[in-house]
N, C-alpha and C positions, 0 to 999 in steps of 0.2 A: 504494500500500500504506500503511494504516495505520499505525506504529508507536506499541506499547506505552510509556508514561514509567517510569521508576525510579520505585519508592515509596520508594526509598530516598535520602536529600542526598547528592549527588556536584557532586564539581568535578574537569575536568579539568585537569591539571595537567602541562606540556611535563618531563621530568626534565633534559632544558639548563638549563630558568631558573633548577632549583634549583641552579648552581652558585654564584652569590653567596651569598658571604658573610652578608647579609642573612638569610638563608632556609636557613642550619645545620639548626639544629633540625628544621626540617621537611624538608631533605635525611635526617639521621640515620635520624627515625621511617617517612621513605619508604624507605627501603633496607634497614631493620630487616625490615619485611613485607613487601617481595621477596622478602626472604632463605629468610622461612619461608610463601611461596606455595604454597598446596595447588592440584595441579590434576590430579586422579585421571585426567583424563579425555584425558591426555594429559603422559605424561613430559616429550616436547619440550618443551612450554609451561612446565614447571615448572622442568626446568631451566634454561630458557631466564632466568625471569625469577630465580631464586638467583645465578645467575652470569654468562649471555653476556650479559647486558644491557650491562653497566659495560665488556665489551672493544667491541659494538658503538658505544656509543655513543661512546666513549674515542675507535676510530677514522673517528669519520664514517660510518658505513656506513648506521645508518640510527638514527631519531629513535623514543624511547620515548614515551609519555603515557601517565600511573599516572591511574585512575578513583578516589579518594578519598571516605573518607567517614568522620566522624564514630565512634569508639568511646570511650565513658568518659566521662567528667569534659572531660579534656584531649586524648586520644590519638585517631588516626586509624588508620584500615586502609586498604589497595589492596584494593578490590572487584575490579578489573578494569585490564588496559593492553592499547595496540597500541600495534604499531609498524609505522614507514610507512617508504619507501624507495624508491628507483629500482631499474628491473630491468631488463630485454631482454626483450620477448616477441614470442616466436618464430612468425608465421603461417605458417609453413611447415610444421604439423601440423595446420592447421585446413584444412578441408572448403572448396572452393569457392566453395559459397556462402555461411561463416560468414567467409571470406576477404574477400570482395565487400559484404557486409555491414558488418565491421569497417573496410577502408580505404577505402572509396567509391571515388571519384573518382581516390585516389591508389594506384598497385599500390606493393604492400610486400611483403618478406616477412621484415620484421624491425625494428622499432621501440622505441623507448623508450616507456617505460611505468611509471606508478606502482606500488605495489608496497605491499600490507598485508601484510605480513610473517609478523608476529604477531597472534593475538588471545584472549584468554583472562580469563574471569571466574573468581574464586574461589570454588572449594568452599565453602567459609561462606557463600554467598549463592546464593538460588533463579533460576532463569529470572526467576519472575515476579516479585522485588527488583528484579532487574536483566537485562532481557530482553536477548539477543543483538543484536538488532536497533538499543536503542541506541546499545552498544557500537559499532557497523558506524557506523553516522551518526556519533557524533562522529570517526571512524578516515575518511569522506568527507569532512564537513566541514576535518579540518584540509588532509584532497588540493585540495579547491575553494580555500583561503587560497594553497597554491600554487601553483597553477591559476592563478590571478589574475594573478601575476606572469612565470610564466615558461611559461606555457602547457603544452599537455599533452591527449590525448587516452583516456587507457587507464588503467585501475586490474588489477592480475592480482594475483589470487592462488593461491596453493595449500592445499588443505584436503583433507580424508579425505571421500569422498561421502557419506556423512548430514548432514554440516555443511554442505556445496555445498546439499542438498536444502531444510534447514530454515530457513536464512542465507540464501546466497549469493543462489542461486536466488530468493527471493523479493522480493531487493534487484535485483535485473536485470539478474544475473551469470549469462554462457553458460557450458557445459562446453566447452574446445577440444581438449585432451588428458591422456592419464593423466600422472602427476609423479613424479619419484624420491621415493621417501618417505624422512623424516628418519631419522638414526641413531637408533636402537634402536626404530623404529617398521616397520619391514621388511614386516612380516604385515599391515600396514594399508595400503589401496589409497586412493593420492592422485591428484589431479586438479590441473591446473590450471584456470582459469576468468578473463573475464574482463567487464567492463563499462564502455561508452563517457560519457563525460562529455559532456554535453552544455550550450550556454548556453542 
């Protein structure tokens, strides 16, 4: 699959490294536009990034990266973050042969697994500024830096089906089972899904 580039200048940016001291200011102005993250397109997301950001990350549970870009003179915006993490993913809902497929050679029926958490571009910027698709690659790429080290097989997530369809899906993520959908998202039908990493 092809993917789309930004037409827009982005840098990703880990929100750990901006904890030094060195890199204030640029922690302030990233945290400022968190704070005021528009994401119509889903409450979670938006709440997500106003506020559980700072207790997830506080406690370890899993790792932000704000997509930055250039407004003004001086100032910068978050066009876009994910977040990455370790999960449990459960083959014990997947179909026999999506079973067979997933753990080859090894029977499972429950494994560790990467974990994109989060993913969310802002309202103020188009698909086509900022395609999904990027987003997803640099949200792999940083799984592949840990991939590297500590090895790993599985990336899972969970998303509402037209994201699975438009995203996931295209990236070379299975559907394996429906998923609790998040608080105050009830009325919306979640999936998990997942895709194998390969060398």
């Amino acid at each position: 699959m092809t993917v789309a580039e930004a037409s827009i200048p982005i840098d990703v940016v880990a929100l750990s490294s901006l904890n030094d001291d060195r890199y204030q200011d640029l922690r302030d102005a990233v945290m400022q536009r968190l704070g005021e993250f528009d994401c119509s397109r889903s409450t979670h997301l938006q709440n997500f990034a106003r506020g559980e950001v700072h207790r997830r990350e506080a406690h370890g549970h899993s790792r932000t990266y704000v997509m930055i870009t250039p407004e003004g003179s001086e100032g910068i915006d978050v066009a876009a973050f994910f977040t990455v993490g370790m999960a449990s993913l459960d083959l014990t809902k997947a179909s026999r042969s999506q079973k067979n497929k997933l753990s080859g050679e090894f029977s499972m029926d429950q494994t560790g697994a990467y974990s994109i958490a989060e993913l969310a571009r802002s309202d103020r910027y188009s698909a086509a500024s900022l395609p999904g698709p990027v987003i997803l690659r640099h949200a792999l790429s940083v799984i592949e830096s840990a991939r590297s080290l500590v090895a790993g097989r599985f990336v899972v997530v969970d998303s509402q089906r037209p994201v699975f369809e438009s995203l996931y899906a295209p990236a070379g993520f299975k559907e394996l089972s429906v998923a609790p959908s998040p608080r105050g998202m009830e009325d919306k039908q979640f999936l998990t899904s997942c895709c194998v990493l390969r060398d």
